[in-house]
C-alpha positions in Angstrom: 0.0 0.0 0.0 0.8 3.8 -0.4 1.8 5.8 2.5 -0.4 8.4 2.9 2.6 11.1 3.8 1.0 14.7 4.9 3.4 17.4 3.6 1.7 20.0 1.9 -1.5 21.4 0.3 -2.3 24.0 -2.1 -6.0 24.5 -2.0 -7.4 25.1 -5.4 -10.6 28.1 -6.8 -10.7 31.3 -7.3 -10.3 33.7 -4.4 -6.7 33.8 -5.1 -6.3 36.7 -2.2 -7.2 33.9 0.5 -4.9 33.7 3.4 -2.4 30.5 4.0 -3.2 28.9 7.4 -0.3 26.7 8.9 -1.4 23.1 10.0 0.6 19.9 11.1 0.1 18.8 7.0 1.9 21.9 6.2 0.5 24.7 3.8 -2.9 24.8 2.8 -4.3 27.6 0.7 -8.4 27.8 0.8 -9.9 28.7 -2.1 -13.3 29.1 -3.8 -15.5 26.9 -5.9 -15.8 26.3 -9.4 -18.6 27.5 -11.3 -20.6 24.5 -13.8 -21.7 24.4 -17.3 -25.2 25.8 -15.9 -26.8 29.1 -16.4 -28.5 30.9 -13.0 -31.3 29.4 -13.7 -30.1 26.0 -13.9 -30.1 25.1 -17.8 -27.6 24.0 -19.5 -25.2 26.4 -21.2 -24.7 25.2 -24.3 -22.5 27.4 -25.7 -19.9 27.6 -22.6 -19.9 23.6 -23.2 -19.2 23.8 -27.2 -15.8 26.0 -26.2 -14.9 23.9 -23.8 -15.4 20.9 -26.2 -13.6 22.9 -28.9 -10.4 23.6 -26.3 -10.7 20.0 -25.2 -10.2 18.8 -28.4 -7.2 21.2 -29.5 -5.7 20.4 -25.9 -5.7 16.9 -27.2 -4.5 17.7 -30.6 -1.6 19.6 -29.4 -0.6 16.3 -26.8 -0.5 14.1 -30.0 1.7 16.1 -31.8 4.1 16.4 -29.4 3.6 12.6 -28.2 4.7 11.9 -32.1 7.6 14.6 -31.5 8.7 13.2 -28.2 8.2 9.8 -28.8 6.9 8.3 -31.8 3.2 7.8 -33.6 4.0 4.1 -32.4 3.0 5.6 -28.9 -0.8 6.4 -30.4 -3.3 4.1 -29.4 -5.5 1.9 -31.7 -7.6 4.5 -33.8 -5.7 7.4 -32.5 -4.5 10.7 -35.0 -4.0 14.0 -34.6 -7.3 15.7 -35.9 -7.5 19.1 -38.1 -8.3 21.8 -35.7 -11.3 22.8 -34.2 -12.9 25.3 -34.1 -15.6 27.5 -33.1 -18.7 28.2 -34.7 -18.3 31.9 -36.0 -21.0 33.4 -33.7 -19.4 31.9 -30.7 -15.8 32.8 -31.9 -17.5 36.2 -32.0 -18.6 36.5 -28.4 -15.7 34.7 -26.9 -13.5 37.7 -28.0 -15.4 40.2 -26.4 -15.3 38.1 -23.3 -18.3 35.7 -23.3 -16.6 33.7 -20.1 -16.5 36.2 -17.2 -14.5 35.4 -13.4 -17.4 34.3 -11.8 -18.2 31.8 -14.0 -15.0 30.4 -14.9 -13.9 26.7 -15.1 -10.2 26.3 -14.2 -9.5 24.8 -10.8 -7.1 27.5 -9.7 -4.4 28.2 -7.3 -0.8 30.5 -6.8 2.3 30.2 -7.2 5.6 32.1 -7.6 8.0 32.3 -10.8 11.8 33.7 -10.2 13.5 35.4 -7.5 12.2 37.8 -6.3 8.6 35.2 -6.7 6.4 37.0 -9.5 2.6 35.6 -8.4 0.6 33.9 -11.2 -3.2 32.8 -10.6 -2.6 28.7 -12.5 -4.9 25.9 -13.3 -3.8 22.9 -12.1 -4.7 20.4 -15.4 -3.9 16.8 -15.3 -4.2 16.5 -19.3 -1.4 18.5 -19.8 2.9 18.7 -18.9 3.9 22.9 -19.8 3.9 25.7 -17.4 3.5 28.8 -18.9 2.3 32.5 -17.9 2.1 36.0 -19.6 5.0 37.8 -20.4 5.6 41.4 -19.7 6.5 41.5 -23.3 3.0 40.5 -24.0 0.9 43.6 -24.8 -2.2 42.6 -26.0 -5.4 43.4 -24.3 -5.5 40.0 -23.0 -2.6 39.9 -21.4 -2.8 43.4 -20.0 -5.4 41.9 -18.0 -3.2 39.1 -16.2 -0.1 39.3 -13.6 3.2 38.8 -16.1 6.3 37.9 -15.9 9.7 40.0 -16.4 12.4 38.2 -16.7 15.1 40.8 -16.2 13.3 41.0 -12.8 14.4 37.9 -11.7 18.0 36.9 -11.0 17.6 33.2 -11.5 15.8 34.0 -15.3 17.7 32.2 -17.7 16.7 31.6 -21.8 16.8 28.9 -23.5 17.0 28.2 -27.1 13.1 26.7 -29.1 10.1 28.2 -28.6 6.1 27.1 -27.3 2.9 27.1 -28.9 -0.2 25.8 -29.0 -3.4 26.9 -31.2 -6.9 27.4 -30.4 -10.2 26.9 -32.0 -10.7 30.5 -32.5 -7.9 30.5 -34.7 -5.0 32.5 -32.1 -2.5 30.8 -30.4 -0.3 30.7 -26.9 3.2 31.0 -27.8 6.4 32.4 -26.5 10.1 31.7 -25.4 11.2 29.2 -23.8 13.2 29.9 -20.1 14.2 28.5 -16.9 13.3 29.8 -13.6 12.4 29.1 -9.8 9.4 27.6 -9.4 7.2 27.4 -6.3 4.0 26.4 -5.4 3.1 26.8 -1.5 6.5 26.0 -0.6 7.4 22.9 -2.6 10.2 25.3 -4.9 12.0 23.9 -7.5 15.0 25.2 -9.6 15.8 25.6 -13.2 12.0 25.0 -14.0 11.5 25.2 -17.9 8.4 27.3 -18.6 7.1 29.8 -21.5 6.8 33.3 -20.7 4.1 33.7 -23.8 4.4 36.7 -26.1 1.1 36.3 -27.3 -1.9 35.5 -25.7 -5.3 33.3 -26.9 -8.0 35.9 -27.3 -10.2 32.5 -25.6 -8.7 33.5 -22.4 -10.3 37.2 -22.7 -11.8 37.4 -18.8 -10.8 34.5 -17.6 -9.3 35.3 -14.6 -6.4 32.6 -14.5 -2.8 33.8 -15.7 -1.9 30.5 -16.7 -1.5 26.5 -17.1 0.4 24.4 -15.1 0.7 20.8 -16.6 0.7 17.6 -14.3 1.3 14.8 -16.8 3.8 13.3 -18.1 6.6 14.7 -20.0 6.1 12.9 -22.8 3.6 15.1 -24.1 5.6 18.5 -23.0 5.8 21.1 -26.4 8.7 22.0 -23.7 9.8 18.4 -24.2 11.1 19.1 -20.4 9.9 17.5 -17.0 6.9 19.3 -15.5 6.8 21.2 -12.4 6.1 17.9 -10.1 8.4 15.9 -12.2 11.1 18.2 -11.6 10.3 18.6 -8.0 10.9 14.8 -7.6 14.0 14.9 -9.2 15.3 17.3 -7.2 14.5 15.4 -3.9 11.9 18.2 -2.7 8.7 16.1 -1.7 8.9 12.9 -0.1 6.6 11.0 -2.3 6.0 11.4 -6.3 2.9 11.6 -5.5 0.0 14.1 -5.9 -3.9 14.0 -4.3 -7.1 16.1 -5.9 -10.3 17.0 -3.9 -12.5 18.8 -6.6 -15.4 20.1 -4.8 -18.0 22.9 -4.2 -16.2 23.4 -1.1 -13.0 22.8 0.1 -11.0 21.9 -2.9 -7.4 21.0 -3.0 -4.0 19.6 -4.6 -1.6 18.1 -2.3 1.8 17.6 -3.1 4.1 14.8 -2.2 1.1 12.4 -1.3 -2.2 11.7 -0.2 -4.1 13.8 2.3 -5.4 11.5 4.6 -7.8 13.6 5.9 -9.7 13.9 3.0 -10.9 10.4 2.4 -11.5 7.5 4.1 -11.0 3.5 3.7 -7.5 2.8 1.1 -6.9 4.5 -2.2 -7.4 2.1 -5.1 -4.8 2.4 -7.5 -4.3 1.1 -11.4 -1.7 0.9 -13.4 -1.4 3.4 -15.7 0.0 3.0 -19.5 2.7 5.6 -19.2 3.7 5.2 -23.0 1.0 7.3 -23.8 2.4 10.5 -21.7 -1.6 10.7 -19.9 -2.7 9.5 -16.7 -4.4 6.5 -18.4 -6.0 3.5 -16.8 -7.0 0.4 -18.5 -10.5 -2.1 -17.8 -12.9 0.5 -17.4 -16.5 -0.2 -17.0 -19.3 2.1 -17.3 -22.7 1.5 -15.2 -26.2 2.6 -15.2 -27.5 1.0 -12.3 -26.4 -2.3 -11.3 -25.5 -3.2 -15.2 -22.3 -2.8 -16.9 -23.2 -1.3 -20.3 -20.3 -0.6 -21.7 -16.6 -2.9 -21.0 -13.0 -2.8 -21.4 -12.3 0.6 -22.2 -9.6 2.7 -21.3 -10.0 6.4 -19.4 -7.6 9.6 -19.2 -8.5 11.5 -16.2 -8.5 14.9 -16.7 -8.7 17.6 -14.2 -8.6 19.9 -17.1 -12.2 19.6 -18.2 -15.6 19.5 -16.7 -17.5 17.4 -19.0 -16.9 13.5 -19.6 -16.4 11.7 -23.3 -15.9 9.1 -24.9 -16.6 7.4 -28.6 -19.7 8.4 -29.7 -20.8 4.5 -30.5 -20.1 3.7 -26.8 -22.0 6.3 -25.5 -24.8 5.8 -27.8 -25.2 2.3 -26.6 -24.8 4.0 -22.7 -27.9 6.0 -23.1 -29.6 3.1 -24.5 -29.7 2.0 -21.1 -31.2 4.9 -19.5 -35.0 4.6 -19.6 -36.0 7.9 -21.2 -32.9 9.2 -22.5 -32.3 10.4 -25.8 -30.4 13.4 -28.2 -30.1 16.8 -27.1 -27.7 17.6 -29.9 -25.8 14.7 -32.5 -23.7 17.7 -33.4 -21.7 17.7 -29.6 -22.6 13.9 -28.9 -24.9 15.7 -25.7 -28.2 13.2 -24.8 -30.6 14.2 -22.3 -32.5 11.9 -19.2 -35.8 12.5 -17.6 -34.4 15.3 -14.8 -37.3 13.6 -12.3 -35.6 10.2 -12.5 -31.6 10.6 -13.0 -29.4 7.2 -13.6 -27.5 5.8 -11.4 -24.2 5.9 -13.0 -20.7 4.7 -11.7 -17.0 3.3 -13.1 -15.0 0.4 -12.3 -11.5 -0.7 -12.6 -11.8 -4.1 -11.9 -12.2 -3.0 -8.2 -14.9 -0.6 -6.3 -18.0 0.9 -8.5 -17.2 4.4 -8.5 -20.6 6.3 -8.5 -21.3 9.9 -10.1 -24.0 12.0 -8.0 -26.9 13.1 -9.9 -25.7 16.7 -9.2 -22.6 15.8 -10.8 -23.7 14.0 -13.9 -26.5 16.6 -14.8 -25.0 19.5 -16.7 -28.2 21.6 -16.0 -32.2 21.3 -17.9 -32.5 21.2 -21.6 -34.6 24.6 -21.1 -36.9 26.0 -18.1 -39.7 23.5 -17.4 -38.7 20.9 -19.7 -38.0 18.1 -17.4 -35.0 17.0 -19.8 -31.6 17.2 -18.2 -28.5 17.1 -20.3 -26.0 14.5 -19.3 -22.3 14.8 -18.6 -21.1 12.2 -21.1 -20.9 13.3 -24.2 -20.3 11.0 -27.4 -17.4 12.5 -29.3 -13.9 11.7 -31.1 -11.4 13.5 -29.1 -8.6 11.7 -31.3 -7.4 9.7 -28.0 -8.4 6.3 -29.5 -11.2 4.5 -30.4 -11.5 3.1 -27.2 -10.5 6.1 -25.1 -12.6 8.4 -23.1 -11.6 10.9 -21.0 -13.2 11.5 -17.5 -13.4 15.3 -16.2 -14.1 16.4 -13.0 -17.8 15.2 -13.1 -16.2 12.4 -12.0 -13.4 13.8 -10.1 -15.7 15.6 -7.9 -16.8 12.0 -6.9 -13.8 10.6 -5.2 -10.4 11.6 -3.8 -7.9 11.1 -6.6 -4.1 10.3 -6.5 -1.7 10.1 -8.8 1.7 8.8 -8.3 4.6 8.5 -10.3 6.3 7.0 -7.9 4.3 3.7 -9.2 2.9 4.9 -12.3 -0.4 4.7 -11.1 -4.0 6.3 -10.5 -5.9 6.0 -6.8 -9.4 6.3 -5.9 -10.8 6.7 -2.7 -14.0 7.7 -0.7 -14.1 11.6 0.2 -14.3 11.6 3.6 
């Protein structure tokens, strides 16, 4: 078994001015919530959930190319490619430039840390599906950027450049690109040295009032544009957390990363780990089965699990045949692969690994009513080809917000456990 070792936390939202408060674990940081794919009044946003599908895809996109770069196109999985871009319909493209995601509704799961020395503060997502750090530059003028904290490098004495460059393009047709450097890296004390990051030059109109500065990637680094270890990688390497090991809690309330293990405090019973295919540079688990009730529908498929996303997906002929089993179900949109269930009697949906049936709560798998009144709820499973494989789905946090997840390097694995 794992030892659960209790070193440090970095709490994870949006109220990025919260106050650290010392415990015996070390550092936690308590932050807000994160906001869903619902409007006020509870419907669905649909359009909030096409960008995120778009960005999801591209993410993706961008990981297979530089799999092939890093690795090799042997590392794909069956039915795997690199897909053209997406992108966004042109009214949406239209709206997300003049800043159609606003602060309070934003869908990061957020925290600070500190580049250089002195530390420069950056508001980050923490994403799972990814392996680059990168922020703003101060060399960055662009409206978007004028909005974020960025980073001078002739303000830090431990700033160093390196030769290549970072990029990555979006679906409404601008990219994230800059330099490459090296700096000191620290996130709630864990502080690593010679980090490599991007200091980007030009900024994705898509992150236009978002209120996040920037990415940083916990994968693995075979799926870097950096081709470099992440942050947690690197802070393994250089001996500063006991365990390579990291633990999410994704919740309305309370959320938090912890590095260097598993806070025991935040789940109960043992954390169920499976082996993960580390070939593929994700955090991705083999013999999956997906439930609705007490039936396994769909078998033998593999999951990446993806802090980086909110919504759940996977091929759309698996997920066709999933809804089949729901008494009542049917398509909200063939389009996006979204189906909608009867909102007065949800499914009772769960994964397995061989081990425990992981259940998804009926908050968690509804992404809000059809329309006001209509009694149709649109599911959070949504049939589409991410390019992952044809047996591949990717599993957001409307499942992580279901269990306490780890994920260790240590043994190449992924844990599940109860939330206490």
């Amino acid at each position: 078994m794992f030892c659960k070792a209790t070193l440090l936390t970095v709490a994870l939202g949006l109220m990025a001015s919260a106050s650290p408060i010392t415990t015996k674990q070390g550092v936690r940081i308590p932050l807000g919530k994160r906001a869903t794919l619902q409007n006020e009044d509870g419907t669905f946003n649909y359009e909030k959930a096409v960008i995120q599908t778009v960005n999801t895809i591209n993410k993706h996109r961008a990981n297979l190319i530089n799999l092939e770069k890093n690795v090799g196109a042997h590392a794909f999985k069956e039915g795997a490619f690199i897909k053209e871009l997406a992108t966004l319909p042109a009214s949406l493209a239209k709206r997300q430039s003049e800043s159609l995601t606003d602060e309070e509704d934003d869908l990061e799961w957020a925290g600070t840390i500190s580049i250089g020395t002195p530390g420069q503060k950056f508001l980050i997502d923490f994403d799972t599906g990814s392996s680059d750090l990168w922020v703003p530059s101060s060399s960055c003028t662009s409206s978007t950027c004028k909005s974020k904290s960025r980073y001078t490098a002739s303000s830090s004495s431990t700033s160093s450049k390196k030769t290549g460059s970072f990029s990555i393009e979006y679906g409404d047709g601008s990219t994230v690109s800059g330099p490459v450097y090296t700096d000191t890296v620290t996130v709630a004390g864990v502080s690593v040295t010679k980090q490599s990051f991007s200091p980007v030059t030009t900024l994705s109109s898509s992150f236009n009032g978002d209120p996040i500065d920037g990415i940083l990637g916990l994968a693995y680094p075979a799926i870097s544009n950096l081709n470099a270890n992440p942050f947690f990688n690197t802070a393994i390497q250089q001996g500063v957390v006991d365990e390579g090991v990291f633990g999410f809690k994704l919740a309305s309330s309370g959320s938090e990363l912890y590095l260097g293990g598993a806070n025991d405090e935040l789940y109960s019973g043992e954390i169920e780990y499976h082996d993960v295919d580390t070939s593929t540079g994700f955090w991705q688990i083999t013999g999956a089965k997906a439930y609705v009730g007490s039936k396994a529908v769909v078998s033998n498929f593999e999951t990446i699990i993806d802090s980086g996303t909110t919504i759940m997906y996977g091929p759309p002929s698996a997920v066709k045949t999933f809804y089949k089993a729901i008494s009542g179900s049917g398509v909200y949109d063939s389009s996006e692969g979204y189906y909608y269930y009867p909102c007065d009697s949800p499914p009772s949906v769960s994964f397995s690994w061989g081990g425990q049936k992981w259940a998804i709560t009926e908050e968690n798998f509804s992404l809000g009513e059809t329309e006001t009144g209509s009694g149709k709820c649109v599911g959070a499973l949504a049939g589409q080809d991410i390019g992952l494989g044809s047996n591949v789905w990717l599993l957001g946090d409307s499942f992580m917000k279901n269990v306490y997840t780890a994920f260790s390097f240590d043994e190449d694995a992924v844990g599940f456990a109860a939330l206490a």
